[in-house]
C-alpha positions as CSV (number, residue, x, y, z in Angstrom):
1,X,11.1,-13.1,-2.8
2,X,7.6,-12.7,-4.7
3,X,4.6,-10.8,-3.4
4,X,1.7,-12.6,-3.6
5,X,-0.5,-9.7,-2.9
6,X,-0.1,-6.0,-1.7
7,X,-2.0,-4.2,0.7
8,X,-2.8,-0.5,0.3
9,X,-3.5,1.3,3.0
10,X,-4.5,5.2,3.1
11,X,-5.9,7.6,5.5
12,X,-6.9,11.5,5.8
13,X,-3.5,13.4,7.7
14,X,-3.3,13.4,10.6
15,X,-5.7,10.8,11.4
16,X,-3.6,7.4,13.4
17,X,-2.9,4.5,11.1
18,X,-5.8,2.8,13.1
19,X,-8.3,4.7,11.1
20,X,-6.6,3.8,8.0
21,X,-8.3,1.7,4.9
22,X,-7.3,-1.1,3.0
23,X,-7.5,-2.6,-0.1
24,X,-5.9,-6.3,-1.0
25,X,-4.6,-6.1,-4.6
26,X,-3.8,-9.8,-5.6
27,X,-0.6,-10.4,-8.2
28,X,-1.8,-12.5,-11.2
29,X,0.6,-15.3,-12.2
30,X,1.8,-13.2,-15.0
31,X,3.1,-10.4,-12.9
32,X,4.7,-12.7,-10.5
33,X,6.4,-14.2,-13.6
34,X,7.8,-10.9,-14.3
35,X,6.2,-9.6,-17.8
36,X,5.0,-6.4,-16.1
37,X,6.2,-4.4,-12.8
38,X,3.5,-1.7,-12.6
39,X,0.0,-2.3,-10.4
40,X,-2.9,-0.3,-11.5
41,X,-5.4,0.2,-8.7
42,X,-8.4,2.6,-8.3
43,X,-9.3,3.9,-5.2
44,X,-12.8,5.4,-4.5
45,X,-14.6,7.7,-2.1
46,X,-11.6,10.2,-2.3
47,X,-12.2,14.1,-0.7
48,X,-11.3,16.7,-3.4
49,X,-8.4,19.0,-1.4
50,X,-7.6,16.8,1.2
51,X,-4.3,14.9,2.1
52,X,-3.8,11.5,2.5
53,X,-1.0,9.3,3.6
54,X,-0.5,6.0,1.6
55,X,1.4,2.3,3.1
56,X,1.7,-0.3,0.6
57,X,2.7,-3.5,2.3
58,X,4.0,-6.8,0.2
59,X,2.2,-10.0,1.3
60,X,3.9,-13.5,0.2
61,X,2.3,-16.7,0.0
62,X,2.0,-17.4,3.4
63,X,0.1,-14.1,4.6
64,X,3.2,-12.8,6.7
65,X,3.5,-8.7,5.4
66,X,7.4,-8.4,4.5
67,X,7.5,-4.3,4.7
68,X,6.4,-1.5,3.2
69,X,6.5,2.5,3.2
70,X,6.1,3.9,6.5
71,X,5.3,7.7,7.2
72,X,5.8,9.7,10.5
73,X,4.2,12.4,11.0
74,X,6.9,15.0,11.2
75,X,9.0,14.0,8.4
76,X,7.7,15.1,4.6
77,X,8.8,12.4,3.4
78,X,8.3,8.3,3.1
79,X,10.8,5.7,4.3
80,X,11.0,2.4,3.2
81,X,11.5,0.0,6.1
């Protein structure tokens, strides 16, 4: 199955996922033919010394999200679901 997009999604800890904010990163035709496996995106407006949690979410053609990384808030560790 071939992601059409990825959504990146971050937020300070421990703020709720609801406070989180997203960037759409759209795959070009040449990385959904397979010539390259590595996304490059910039995020701005960063703090200095704080921590953030990251979800990236795979989008296919038709919108639906198919997964992604998942964090809880007790674990030090992501989870792919």
């Amino acid at each position: 199955m071939n992601a059409s997009a990825y959504k990146l999604s971050w937020k300070e800890y421990p703020q709720p996922w609801s406070e989180a904010q997203d960037k759409l990163i759209h795959v070009s035709s040449t990385m959904s033919a397979g010539v390259t496996d590595k996304i490059r995106v910039s995020v701005d407006d960063l703090l200095p010394s704080t921590t953030y949690c990251l979800r990236l979410i795979m989008i296919d053609a038709s919108g639906n999200e198919l997964g992604g990384f998942s964090y809880r808030e007790s674990d030090t560790s992501f989870k792919l679901i």
